[in-house]
C-alpha positions, 0 to 999 in steps of 0.5 A, a space after each residue: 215494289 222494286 226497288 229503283 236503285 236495283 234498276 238503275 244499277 243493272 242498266 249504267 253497266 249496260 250502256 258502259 258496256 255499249 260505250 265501250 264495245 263502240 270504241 273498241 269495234 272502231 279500232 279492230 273490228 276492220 282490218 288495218 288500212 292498206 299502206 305501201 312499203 318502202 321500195 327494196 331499191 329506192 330511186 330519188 324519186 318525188 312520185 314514190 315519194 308522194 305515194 307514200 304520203 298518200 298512203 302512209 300514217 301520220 308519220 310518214 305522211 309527215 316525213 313525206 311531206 317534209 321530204 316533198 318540199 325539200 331537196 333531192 338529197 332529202 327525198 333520197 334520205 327519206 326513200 333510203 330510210 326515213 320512210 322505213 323508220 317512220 313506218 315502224 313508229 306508225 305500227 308502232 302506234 296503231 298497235 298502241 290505239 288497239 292496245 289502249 281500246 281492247 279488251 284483256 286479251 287483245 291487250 296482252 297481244 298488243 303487248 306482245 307484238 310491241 316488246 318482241 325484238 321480231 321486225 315481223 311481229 308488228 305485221 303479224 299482228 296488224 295483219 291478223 293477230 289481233 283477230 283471236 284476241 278480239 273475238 276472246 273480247 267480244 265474248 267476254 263483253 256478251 257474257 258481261 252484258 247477259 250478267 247484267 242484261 234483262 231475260 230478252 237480252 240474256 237469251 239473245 246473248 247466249 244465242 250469239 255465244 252458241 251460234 257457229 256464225 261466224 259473225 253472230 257475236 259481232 253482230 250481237 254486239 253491233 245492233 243484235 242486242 238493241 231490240 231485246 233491250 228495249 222489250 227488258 226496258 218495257 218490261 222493267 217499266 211495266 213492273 214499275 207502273 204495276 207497283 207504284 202510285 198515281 204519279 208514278 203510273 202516269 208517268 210509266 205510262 207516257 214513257 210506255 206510249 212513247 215507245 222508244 228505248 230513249 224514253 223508257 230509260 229517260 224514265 227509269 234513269 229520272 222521271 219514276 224518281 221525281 213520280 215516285 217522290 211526289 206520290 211519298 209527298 201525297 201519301 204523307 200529307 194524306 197521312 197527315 189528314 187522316 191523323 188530322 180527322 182520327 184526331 177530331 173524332 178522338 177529341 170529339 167523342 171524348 167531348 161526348 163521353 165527357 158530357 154523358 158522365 157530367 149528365 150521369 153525375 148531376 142526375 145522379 146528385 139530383 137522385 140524392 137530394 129526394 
């Protein structure tokens, strides 16, 4: 029979794993958006003032803003070096944000970008350094997720780790390993319904009805629990009834043996008296 802690283990890595590629695709897997950059001559001028509030970070945006409402001294500030200076923390924090979401690879490399004394090294990075890193990442993830995957994943993951496609492993992870899940999902609980009782059966079988993946999870992650207590419960009183009746017939045949040896005893008491 299998076992359902063995089932539940290799499924919560599973979605963890999911949970966790969907954070980190949100932040690498497009490129960084579009800013503009301070201009090498700035004039005092309120137009390129709200360009770069249009199209900056959060801290220019707000430097800008500030800017806007102020004097013309302050744009003037603002266009010499405040926007510049906010610039760099705004990199600065997007390479944070990708550091914190990505996989070991792209970690070092955000690491790296953000200790280097190069003004450069943030562009780099921002620009296309993080894409090695990333797709390292991404390979490690499906390699994680064929370990701990069912037969149909294991072999759709290993598809995209051999495919020269250059967003097969993207892909995979995106959508490409959804069906195959469900089929191991339907597999797993079939095996379940092969092996169990009455309860878990029926149970097994509503989920597999169903048909979608959220249904056959619901039932390995809760319902074949509950099925598979309730069939111990039937078994056991079962148990009882049975021990119950073994034990009546017990007592009753030894009611009867008791009754034939006091028969054989005064018939032959009787024999003796003659």
């Amino acid at each position: 029979m299998i076992s359902a802690s063995v089932i539940l283990l290799c499924r919560k890595p599973f979605a963890s794993l999911i949970t966790a590629f969907a954070v980190v695709a949100g932040l690498v897997g497009v490129p960084r958006t579009a800013h503009a950059d301070p201009p090498a001559s700035p004039a005092c001028d309120r137009a390129a003032v709200l360009r770069a509030w249009q199209s900056g970070g959060s801290q220019v945006r707000a430097a800008a803003q500030t800017a806007l409402l102020g004097s013309d001294a302050d744009v003037c500030a603002f266009l010499t070096s405040g926007w510049q200076q906010r610039l760099v923390v705004d990199k600065r924090l997007r390479v944070d944000q990708m550091m914190a979401a990505g996989g070991p690879a792209l970690r070092t490399a955000a690491q790296t970008a953000l200790d280097a004394t190069d003004p450069a090294a943030l562009d780099t990075f921002l620009d296309s350094g993080w894409s090695a890193p990333a797709q390292t990442d991404q390979r490690v993830r499906v390699n994680q997720m064929i370990a701990v995957g069912g037969a149909q994943v294991r072999g759709a993951g290993q598809r995209a780790l051999d495919s020269t496609a250059p967003d097969a492993i993207s892909t995979f992870l995106a959508s490409g390993w959804q069906a195959p899940y469900q089929v191991d999902q339907r597999i797993r609980v079939n095996q379940i319904l092969a092996a169990g009782g009455t309860e878990v059966k029926a149970a097994a079988q509503r989920a597999l009805d169903a048909g979608d993946t959220a249904s056959l999870s619901r039932f390995i992650d809760t319902d074949w629990p509950v099925a598979a207590a309730r069939d111990q419960e039937t078994a056991q009183i079962s148990d009882l009834v049975q021990m119950a009746v073994d034990a009546g017939n017990t007592a009753a045949q030894e009611t009867q043996a008791a009754k034939s040896e006091s028969a054989r005893a005064v018939a032959a008491a009787a024999a003796a008296k003659q």
